[in-house]
PDB file of N, CA, C and O in Angstrom:
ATOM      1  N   UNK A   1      33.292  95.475  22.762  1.00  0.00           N
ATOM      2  CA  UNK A   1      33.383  94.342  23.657  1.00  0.00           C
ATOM      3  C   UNK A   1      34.384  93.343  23.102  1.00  0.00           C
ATOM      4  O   UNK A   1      34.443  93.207  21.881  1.00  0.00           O
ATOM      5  N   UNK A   2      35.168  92.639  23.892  1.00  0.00           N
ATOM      6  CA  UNK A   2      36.549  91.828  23.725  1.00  0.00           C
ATOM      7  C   UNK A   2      35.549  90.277  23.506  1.00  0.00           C
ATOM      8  O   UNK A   2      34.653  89.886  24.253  1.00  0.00           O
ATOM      9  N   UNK A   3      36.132  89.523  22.065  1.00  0.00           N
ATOM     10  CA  UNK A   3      35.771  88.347  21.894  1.00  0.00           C
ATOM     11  C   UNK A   3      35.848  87.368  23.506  1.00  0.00           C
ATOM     12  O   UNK A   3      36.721  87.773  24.274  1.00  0.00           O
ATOM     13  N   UNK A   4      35.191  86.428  23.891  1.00  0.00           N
ATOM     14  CA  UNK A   4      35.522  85.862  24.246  1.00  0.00           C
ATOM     15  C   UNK A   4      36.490  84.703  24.314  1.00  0.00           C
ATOM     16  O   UNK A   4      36.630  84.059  23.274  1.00  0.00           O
ATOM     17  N   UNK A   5      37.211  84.323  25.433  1.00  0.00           N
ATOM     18  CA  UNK A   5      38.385  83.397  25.085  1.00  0.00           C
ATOM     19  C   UNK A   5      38.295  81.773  25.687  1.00  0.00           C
ATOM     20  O   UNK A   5      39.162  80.922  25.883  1.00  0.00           O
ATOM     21  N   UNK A   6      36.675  81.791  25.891  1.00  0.00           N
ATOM     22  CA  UNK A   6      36.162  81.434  26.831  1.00  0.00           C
ATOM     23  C   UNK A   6      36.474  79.655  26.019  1.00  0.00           C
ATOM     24  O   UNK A   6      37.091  78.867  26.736  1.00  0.00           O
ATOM     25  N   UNK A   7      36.246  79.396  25.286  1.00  0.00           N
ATOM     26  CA  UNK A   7      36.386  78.405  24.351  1.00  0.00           C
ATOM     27  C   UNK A   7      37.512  77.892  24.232  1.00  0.00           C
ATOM     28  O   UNK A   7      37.600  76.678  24.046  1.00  0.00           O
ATOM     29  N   UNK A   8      39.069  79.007  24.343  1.00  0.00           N
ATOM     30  CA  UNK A   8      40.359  78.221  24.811  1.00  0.00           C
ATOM     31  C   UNK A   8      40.426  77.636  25.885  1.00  0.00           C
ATOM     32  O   UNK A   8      41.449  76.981  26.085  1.00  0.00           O
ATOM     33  N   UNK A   9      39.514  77.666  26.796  1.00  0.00           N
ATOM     34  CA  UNK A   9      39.673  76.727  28.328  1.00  0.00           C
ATOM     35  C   UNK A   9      39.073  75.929  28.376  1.00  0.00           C
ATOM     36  O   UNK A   9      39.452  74.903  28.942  1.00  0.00           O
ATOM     37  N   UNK A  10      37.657  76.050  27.710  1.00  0.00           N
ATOM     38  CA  UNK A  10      37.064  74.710  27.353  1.00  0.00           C
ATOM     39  C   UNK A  10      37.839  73.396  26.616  1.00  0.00           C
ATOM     40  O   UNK A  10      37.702  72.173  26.645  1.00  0.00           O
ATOM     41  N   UNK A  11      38.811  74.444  25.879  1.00  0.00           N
ATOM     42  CA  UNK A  11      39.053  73.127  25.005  1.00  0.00           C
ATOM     43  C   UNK A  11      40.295  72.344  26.104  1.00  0.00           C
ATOM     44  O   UNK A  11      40.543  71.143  26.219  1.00  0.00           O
ATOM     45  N   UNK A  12      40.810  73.317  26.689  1.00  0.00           N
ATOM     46  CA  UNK A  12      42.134  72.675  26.985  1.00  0.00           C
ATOM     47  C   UNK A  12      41.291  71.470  29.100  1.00  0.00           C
ATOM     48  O   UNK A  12      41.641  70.468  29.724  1.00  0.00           O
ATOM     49  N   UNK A  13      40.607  72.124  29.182  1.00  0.00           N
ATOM     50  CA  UNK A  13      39.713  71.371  30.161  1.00  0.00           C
ATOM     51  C   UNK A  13      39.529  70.010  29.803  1.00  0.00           C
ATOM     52  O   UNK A  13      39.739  68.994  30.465  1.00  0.00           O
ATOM     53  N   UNK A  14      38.919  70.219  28.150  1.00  0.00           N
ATOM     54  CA  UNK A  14      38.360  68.896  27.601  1.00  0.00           C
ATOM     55  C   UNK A  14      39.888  67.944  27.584  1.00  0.00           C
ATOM     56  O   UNK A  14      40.112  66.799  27.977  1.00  0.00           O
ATOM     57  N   UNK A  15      40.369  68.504  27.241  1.00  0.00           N
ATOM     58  CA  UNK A  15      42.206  67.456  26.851  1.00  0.00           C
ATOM     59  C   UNK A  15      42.678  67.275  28.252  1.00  0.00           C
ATOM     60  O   UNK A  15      43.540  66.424  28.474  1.00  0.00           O
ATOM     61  N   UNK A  16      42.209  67.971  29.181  1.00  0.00           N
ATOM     62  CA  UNK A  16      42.525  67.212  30.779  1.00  0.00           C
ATOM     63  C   UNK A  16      41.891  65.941  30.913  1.00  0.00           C
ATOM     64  O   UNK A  16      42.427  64.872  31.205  1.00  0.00           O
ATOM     65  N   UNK A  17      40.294  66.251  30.586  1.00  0.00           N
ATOM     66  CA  UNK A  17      39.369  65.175  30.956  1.00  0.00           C
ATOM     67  C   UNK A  17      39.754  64.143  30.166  1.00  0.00           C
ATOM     68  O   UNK A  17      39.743  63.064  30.759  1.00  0.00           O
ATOM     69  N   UNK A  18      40.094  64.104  29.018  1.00  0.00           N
ATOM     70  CA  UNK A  18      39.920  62.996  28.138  1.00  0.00           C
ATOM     71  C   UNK A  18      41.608  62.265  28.498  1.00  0.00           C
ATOM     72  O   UNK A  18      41.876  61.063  28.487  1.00  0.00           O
ATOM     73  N   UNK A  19      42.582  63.441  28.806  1.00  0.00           N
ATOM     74  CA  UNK A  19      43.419  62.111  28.344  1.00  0.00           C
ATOM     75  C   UNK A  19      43.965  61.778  30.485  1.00  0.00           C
ATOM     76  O   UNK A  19      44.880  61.016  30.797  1.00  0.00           O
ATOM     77  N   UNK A  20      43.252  62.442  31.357  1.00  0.00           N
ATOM     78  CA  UNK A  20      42.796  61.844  32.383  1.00  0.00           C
ATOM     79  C   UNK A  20      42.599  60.418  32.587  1.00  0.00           C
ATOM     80  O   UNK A  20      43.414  59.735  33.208  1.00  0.00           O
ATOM     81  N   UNK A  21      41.336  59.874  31.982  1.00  0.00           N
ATOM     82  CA  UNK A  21      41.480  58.447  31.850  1.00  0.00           C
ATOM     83  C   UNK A  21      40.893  58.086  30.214  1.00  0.00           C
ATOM     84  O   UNK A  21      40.423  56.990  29.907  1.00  0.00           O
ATOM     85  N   UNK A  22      40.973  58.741  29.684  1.00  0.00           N
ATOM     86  CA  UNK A  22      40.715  58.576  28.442  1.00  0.00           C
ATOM     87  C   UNK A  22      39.265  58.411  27.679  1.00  0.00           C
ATOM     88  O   UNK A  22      38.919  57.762  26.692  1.00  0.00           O
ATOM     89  N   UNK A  23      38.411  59.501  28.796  1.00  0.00           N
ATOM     90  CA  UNK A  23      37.107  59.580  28.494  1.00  0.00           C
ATOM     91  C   UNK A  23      36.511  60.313  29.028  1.00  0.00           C
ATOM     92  O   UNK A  23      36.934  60.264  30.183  1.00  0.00           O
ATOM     93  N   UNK A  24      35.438  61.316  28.951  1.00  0.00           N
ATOM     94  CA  UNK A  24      34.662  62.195  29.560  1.00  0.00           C
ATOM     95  C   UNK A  24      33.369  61.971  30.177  1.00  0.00           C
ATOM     96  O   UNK A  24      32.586  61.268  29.538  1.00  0.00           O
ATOM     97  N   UNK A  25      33.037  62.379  31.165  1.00  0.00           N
ATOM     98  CA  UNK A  25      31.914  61.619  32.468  1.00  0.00           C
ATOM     99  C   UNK A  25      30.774  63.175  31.990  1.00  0.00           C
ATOM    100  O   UNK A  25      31.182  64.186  31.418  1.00  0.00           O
ATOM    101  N   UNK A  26      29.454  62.926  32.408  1.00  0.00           N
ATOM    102  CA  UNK A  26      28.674  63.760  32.081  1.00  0.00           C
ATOM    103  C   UNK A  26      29.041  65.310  33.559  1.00  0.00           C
ATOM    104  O   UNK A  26      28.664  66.475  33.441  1.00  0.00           O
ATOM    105  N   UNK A  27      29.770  64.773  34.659  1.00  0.00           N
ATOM    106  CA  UNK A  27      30.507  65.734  35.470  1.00  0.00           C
ATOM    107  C   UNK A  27      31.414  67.032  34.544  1.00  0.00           C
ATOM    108  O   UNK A  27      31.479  68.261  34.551  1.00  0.00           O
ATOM    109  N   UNK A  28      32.035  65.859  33.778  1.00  0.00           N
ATOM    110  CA  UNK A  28      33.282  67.078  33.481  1.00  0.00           C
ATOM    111  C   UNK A  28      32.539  67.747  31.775  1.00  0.00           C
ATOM    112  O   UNK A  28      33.094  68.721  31.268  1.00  0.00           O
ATOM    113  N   UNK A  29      31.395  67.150  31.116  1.00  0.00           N
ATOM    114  CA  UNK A  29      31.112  67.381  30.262  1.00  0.00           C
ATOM    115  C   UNK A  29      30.056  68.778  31.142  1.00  0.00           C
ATOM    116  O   UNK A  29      30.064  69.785  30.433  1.00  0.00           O
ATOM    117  N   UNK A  30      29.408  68.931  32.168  1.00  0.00           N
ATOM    118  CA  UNK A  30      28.506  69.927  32.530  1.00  0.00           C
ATOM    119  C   UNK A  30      30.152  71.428  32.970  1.00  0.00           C
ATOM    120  O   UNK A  30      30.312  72.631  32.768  1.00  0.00           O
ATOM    121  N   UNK A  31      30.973  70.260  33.631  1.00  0.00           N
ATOM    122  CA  UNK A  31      31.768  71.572  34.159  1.00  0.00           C
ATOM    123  C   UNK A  31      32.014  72.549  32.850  1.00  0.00           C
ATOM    124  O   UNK A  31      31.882  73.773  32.844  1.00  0.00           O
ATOM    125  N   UNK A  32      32.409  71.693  31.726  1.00  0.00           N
ATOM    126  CA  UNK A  32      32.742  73.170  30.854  1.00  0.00           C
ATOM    127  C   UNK A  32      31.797  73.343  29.763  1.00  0.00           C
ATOM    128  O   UNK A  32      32.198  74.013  28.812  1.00  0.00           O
ATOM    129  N   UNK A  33      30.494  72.818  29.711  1.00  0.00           N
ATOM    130  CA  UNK A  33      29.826  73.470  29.376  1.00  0.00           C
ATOM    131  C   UNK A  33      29.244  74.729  30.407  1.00  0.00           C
ATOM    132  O   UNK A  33      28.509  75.595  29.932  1.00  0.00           O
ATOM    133  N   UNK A  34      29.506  74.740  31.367  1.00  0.00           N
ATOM    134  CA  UNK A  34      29.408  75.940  32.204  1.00  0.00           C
ATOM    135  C   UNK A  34      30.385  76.931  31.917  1.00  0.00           C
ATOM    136  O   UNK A  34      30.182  78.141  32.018  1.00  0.00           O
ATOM    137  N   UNK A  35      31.615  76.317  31.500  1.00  0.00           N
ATOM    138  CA  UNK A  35      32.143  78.070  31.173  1.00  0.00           C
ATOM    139  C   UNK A  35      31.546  78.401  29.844  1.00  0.00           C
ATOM    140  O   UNK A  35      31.290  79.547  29.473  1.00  0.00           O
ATOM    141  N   UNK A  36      31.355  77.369  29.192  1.00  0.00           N
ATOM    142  CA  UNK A  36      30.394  78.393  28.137  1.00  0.00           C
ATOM    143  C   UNK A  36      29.435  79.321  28.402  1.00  0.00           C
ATOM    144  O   UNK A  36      29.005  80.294  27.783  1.00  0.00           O
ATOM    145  N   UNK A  37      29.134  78.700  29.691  1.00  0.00           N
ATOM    146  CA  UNK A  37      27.447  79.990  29.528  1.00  0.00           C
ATOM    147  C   UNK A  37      27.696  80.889  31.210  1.00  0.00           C
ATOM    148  O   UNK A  37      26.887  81.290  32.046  1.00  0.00           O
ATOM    149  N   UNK A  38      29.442  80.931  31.123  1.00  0.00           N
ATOM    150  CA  UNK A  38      29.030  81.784  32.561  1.00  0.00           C
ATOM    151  C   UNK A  38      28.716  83.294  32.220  1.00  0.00           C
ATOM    152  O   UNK A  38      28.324  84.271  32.859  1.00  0.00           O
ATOM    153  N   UNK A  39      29.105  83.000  30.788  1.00  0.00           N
ATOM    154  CA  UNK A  39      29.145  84.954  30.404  1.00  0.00           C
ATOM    155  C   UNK A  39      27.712  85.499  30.258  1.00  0.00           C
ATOM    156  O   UNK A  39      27.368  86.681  30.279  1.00  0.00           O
ATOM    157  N   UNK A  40      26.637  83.960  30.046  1.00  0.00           N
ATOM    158  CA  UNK A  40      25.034  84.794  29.629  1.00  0.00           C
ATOM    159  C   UNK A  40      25.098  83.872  27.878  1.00  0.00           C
ATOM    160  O   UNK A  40      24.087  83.559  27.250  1.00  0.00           O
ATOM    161  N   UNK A  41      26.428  83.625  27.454  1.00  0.00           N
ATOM    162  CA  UNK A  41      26.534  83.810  25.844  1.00  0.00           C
ATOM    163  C   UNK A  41      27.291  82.861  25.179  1.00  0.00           C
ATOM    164  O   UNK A  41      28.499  83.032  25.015  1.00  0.00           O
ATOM    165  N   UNK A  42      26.730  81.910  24.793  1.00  0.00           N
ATOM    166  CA  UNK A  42      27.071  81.014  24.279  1.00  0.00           C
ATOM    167  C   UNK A  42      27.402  81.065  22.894  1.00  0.00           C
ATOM    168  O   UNK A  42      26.621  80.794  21.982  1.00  0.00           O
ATOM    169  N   UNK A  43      29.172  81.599  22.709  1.00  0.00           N
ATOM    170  CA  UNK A  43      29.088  81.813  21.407  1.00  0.00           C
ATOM    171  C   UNK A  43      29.543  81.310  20.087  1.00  0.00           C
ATOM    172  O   UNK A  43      30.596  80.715  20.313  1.00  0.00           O
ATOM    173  N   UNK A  44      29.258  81.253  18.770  1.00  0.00           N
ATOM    174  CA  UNK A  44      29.747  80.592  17.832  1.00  0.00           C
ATOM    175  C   UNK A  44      30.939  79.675  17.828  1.00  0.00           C
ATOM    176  O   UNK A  44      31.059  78.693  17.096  1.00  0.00           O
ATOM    177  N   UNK A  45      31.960  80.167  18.873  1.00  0.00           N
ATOM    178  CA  UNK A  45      33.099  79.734  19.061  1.00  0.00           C
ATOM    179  C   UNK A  45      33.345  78.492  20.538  1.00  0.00           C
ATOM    180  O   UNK A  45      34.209  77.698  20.911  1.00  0.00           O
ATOM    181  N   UNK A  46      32.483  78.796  20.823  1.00  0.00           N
ATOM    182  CA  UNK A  46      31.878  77.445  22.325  1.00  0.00           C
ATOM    183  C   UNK A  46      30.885  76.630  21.606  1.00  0.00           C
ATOM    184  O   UNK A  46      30.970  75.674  22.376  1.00  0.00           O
ATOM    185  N   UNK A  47      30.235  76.345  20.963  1.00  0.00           N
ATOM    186  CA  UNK A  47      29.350  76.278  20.317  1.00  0.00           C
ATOM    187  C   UNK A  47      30.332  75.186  19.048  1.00  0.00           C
ATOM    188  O   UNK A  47      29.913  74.049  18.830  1.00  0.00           O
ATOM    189  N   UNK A  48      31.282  75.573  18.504  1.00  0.00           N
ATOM    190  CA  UNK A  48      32.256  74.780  17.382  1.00  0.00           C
ATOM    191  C   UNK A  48      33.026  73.934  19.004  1.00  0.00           C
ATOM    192  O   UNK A  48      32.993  72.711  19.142  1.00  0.00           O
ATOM    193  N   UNK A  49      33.484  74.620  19.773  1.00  0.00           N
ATOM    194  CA  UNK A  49      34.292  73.488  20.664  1.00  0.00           C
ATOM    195  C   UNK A  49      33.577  72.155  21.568  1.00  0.00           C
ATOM    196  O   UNK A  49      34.061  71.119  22.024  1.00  0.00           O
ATOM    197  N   UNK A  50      32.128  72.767  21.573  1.00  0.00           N
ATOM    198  CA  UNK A  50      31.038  71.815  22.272  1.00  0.00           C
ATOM    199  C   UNK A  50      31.115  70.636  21.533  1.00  0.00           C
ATOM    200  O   UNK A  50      31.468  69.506  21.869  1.00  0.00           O
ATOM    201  N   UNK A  51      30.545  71.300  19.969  1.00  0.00           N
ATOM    202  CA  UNK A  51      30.611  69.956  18.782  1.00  0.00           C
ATOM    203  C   UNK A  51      31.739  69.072  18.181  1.00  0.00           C
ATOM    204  O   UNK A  51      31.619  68.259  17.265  1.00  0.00           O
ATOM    205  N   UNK A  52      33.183  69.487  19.080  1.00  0.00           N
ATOM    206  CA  UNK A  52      34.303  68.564  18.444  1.00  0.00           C
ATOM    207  C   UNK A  52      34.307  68.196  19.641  1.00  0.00           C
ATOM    208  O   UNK A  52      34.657  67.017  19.681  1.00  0.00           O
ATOM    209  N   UNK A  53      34.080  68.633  20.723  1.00  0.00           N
ATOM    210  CA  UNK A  53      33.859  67.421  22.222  1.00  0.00           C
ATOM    211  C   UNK A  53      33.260  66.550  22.208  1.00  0.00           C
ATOM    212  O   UNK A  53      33.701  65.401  22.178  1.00  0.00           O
ATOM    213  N   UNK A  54      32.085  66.876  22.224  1.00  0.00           N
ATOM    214  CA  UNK A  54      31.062  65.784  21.950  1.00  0.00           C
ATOM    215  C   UNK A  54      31.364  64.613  20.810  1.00  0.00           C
ATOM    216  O   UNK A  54      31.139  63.440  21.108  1.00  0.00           O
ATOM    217  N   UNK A  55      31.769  64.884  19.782  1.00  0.00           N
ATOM    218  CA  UNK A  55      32.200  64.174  18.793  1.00  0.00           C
ATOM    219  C   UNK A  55      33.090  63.132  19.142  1.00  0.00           C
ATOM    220  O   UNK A  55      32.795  62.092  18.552  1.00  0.00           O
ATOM    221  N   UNK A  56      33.949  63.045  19.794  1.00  0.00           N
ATOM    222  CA  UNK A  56      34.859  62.736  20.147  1.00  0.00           C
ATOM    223  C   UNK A  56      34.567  61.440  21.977  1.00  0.00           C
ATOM    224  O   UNK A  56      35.329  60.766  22.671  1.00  0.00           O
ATOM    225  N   UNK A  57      33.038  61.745  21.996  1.00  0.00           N
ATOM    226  CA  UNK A  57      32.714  60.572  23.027  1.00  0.00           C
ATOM    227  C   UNK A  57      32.714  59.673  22.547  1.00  0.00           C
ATOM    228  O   UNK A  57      32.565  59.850  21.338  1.00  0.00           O
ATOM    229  N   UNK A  58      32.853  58.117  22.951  1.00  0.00           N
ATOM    230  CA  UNK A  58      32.883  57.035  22.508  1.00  0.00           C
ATOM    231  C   UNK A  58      31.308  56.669  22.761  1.00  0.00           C
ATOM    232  O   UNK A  58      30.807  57.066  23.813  1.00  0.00           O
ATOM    233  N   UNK A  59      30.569  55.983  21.906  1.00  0.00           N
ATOM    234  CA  UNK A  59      29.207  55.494  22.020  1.00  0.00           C
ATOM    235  C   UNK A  59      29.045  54.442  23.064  1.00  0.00           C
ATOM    236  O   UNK A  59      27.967  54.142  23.578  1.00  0.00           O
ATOM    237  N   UNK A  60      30.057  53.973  23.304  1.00  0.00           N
ATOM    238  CA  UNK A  60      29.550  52.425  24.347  1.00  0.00           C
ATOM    239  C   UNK A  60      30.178  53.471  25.634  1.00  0.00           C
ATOM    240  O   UNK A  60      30.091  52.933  26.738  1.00  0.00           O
ATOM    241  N   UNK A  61      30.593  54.423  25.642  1.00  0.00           N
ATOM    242  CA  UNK A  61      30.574  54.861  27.211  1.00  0.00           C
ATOM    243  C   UNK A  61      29.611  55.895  27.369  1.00  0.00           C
ATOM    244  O   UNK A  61      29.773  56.617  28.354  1.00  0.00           O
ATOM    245  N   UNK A  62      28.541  56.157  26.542  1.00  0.00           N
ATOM    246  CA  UNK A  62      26.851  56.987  26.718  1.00  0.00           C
ATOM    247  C   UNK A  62      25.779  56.278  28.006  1.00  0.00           C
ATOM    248  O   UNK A  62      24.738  55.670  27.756  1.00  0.00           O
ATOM    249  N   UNK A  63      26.477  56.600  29.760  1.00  0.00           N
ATOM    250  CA  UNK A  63      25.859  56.101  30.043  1.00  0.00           C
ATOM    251  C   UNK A  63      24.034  57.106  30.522  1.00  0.00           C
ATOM    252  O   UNK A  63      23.659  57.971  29.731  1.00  0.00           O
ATOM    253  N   UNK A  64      23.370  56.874  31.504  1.00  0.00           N
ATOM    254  CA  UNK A  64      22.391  57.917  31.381  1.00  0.00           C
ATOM    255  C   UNK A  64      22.263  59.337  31.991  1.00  0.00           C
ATOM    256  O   UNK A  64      21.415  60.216  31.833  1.00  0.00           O
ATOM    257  N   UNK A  65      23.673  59.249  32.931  1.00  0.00           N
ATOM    258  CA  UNK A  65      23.825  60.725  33.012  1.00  0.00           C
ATOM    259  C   UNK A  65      23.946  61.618  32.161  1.00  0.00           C
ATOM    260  O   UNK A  65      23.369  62.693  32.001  1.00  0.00           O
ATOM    261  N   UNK A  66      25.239  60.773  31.285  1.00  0.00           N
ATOM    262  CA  UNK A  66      25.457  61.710  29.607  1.00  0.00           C
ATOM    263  C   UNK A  66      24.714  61.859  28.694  1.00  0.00           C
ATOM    264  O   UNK A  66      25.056  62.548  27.733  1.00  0.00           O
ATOM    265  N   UNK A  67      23.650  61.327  28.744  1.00  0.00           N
ATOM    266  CA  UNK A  67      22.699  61.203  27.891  1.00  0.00           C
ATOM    267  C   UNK A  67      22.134  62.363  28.150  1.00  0.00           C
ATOM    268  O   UNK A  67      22.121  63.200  27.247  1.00  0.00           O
ATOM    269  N   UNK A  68      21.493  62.703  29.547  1.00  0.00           N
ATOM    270  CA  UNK A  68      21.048  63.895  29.520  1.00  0.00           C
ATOM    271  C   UNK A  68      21.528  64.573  29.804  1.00  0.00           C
ATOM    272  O   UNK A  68      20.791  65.556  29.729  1.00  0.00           O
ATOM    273  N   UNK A  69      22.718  64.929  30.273  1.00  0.00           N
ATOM    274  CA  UNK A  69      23.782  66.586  29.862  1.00  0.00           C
ATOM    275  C   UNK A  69      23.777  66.714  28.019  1.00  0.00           C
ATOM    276  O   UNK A  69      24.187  67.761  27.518  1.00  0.00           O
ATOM    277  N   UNK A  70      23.488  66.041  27.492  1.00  0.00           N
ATOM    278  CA  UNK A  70      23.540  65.851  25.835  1.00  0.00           C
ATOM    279  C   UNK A  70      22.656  66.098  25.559  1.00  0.00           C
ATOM    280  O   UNK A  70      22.551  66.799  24.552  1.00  0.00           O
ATOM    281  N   UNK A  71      21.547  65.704  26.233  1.00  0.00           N
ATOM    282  CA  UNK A  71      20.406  66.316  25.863  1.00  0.00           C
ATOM    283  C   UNK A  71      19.901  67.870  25.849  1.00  0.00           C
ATOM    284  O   UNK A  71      19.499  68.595  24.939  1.00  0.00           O
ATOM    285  N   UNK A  72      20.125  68.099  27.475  1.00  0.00           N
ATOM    286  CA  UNK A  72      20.205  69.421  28.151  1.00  0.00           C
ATOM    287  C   UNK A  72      21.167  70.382  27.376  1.00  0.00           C
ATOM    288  O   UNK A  72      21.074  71.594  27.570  1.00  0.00           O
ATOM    289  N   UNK A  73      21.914  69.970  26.670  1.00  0.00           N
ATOM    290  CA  UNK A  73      23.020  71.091  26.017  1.00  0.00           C
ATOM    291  C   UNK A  73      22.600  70.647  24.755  1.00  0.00           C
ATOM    292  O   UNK A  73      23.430  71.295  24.118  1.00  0.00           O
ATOM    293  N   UNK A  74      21.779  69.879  23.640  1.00  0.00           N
ATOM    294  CA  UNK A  74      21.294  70.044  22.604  1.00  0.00           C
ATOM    295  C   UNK A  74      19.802  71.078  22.877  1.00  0.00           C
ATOM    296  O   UNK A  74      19.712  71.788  21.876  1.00  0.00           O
ATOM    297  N   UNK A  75      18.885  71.329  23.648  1.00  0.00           N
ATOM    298  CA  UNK A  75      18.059  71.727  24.038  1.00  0.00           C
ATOM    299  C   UNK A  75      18.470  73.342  24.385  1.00  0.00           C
ATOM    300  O   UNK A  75      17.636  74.247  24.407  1.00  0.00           O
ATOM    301  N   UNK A  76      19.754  73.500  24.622  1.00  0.00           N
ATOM    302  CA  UNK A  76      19.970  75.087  25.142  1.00  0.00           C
ATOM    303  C   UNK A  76      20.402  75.576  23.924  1.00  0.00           C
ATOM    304  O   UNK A  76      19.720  76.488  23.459  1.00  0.00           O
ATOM    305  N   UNK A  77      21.479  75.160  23.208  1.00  0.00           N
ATOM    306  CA  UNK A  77      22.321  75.551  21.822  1.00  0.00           C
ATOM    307  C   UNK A  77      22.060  74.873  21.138  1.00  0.00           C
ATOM    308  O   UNK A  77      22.304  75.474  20.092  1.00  0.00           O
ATOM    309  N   UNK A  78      21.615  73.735  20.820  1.00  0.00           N
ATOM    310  CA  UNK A  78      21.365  72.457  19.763  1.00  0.00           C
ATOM    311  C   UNK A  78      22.472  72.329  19.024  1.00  0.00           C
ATOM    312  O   UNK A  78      22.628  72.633  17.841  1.00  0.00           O
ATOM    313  N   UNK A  79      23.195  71.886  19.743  1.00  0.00           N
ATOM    314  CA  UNK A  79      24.560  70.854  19.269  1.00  0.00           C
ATOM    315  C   UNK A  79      23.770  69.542  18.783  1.00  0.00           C
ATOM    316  O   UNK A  79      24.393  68.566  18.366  1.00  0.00           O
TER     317      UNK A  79
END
């Protein structure tokens, strides 16, 4: 079975969203956590790109949608 490449689109998705307006909405944070898991498989390598996304939110823009897509995706993979 062929690695997935699924994690190069995530990332480059995320660099739309962010430099879009220069921040990520819990919308565009669910859209690509969905290509992570369209395969069934969330893997080591979605999983490292989840955690430099996330990293990379600013704390004063955590409003309560993002809170729980953050939640909901610490709860599936525990990022």
């Amino acid at each position: 079975m062929a690695e997935s490449r699924d994690y190069l689109e995530m990332s480059f998705r995320s660099i739309n969203c962010f430099s879009n307006d220069g921040k990520l909405d819990a919308n565009e944070l669910g859209a690509i956590f969905d290509i992570a898991k369209r395969d069934g498989i969330v893997d080591p390598n979605e999983i490292r790109v989840l955690r430099n996304i996330i990293s990379k939110i600013n704390p004063s823009e955590l409003d309560a949608a993002m809170l729980d897509k953050l939640s909901e995706i610490k709860k599936e993979i525990g990022v």
